[in-house]
C-alpha positions in Angstrom: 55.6 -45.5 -79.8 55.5 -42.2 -77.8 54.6 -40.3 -81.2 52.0 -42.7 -82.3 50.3 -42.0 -79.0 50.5 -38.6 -79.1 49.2 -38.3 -82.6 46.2 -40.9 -81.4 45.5 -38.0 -79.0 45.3 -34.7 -81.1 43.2 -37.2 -83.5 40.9 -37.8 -81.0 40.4 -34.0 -79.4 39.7 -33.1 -82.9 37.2 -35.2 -83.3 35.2 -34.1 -79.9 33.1 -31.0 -80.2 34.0 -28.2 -78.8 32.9 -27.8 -75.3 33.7 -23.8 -75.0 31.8 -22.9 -78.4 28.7 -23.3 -77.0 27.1 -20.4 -74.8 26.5 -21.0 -71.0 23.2 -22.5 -70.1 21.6 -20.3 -67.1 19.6 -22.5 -65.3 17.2 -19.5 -63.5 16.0 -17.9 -66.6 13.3 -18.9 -69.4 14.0 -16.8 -72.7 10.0 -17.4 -73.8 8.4 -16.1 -70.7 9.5 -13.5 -68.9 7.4 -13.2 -65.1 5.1 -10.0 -65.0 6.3 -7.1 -62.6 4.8 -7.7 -58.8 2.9 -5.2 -57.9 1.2 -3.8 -54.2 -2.1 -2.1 -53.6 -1.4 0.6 -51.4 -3.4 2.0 -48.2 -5.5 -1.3 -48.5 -6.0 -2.0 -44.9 -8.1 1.9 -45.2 -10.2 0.9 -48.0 -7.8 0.2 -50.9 -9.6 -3.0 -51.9 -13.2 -2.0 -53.4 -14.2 -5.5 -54.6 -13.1 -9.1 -55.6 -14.1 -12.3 -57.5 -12.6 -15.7 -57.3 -11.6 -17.5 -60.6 -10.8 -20.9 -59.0 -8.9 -22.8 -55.9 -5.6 -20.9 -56.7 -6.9 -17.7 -58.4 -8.4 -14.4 -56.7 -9.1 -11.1 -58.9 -8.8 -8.1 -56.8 -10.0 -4.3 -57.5 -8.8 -1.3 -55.7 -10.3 1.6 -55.3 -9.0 3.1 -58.4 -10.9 0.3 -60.3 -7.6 -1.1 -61.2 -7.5 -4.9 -61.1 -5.2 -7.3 -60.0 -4.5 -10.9 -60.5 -3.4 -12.9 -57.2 -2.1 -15.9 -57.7 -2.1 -18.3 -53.9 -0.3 -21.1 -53.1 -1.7 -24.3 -53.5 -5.2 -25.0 -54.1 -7.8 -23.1 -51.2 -10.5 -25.6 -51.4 -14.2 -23.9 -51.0 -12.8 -21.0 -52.0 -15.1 -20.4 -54.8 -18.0 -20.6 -52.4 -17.0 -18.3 -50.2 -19.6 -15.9 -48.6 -16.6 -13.2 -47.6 -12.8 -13.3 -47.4 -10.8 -11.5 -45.2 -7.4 -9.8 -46.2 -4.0 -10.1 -44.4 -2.3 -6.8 -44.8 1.7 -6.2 -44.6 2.2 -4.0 -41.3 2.2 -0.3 -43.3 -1.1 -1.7 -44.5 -0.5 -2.6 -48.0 -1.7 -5.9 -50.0 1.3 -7.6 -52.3 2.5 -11.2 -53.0 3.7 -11.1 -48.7 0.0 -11.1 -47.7 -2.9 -13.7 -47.9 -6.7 -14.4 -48.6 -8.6 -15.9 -45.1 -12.1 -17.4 -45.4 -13.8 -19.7 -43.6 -10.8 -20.4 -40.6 -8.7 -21.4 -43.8 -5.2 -19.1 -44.4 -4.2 -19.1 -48.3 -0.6 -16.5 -49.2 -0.8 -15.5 -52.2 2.6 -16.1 -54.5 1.8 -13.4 -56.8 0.1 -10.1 -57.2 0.1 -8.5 -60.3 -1.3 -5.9 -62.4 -4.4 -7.2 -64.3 -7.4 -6.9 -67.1 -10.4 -7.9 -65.3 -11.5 -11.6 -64.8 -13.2 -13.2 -67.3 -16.4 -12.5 -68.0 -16.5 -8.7 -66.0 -19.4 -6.6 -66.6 -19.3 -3.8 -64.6 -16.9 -0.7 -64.7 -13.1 -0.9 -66.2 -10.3 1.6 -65.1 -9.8 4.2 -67.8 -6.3 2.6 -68.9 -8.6 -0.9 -68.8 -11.5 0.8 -71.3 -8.3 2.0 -73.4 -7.1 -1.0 -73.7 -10.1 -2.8 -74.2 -11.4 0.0 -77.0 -8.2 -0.8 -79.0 -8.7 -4.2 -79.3 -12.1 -4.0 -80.5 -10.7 -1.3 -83.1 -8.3 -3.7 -84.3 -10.6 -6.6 -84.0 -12.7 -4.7 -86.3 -10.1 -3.7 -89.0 -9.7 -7.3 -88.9 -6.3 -7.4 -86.7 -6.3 -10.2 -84.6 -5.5 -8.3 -81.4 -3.2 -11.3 -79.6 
């Protein structure tokens, strides 16, 4: 009886799949996107930040004074944002502007989640940042060897 039992049991382990084959799963990670590097504007509270446009509720382009632009992300939708007249900036205390700080307009206080490194917002016409114009130039080069550029 004891060996029909015990030959029931290796039977039945090796009919399970293996448990340890299979690699761990980590939870905190997605393999297909990978989030962009934060970045800060520096000296913005003495004239870092040379202009602006809002996108949406949650989406604020910002320019510094290099003409580089940057995308900040906010938390949660800022309603009337879009119609803003002016928005005010919360700098960090050595006066810098990152994903810490946050957008104010109208008595209304939106923190940003993000700030990151950015093209300029859709539909920009004035003046891009040389490594912008690059950029820009060699997608109109492959665009027009007929490389789709994306």
């Amino acid at each position: 009886m004891l060996k029909s039992l015990s030959a029931v049991a290796v039977a039945v382990l090796l009919s399970t799949p293996s448990i340890a084959a299979d690699p761990p799963i980590n939870w905190n990670s997605n393999p297909q996107t990978s989030p962009a590097p934060q970045a800060t504007i520096r000296f913005a509270r003495q004239g870092g930040i040379d202009n602006w446009t809002v996108v949406d509720e949650k989406t604020v382009y910002v320019q510094d004074r290099e003409r580089q632009w940057y995308r900040a992300d906010l938390m949660g939708h800022c309603i009337g944002l879009r119609f803003a007249q002016r928005i005010g900036f919360k700098f960090e205390v050595d006066g810098s502007f990152d994903k810490f700080s946050s957008i104010h307009y109208d008595r209304q206080t939106c923190p940003l989640t993000s700030l990151t490194k950015s093209d300029p917002p859709p539909g920009f016409k004035g003046k891009l940042s040389p490594e912008a114009a690059a950029r820009a130039a060699g997608a109109a080069v492959q665009k027009a060897e007929g490389h789709d550029p994306s």
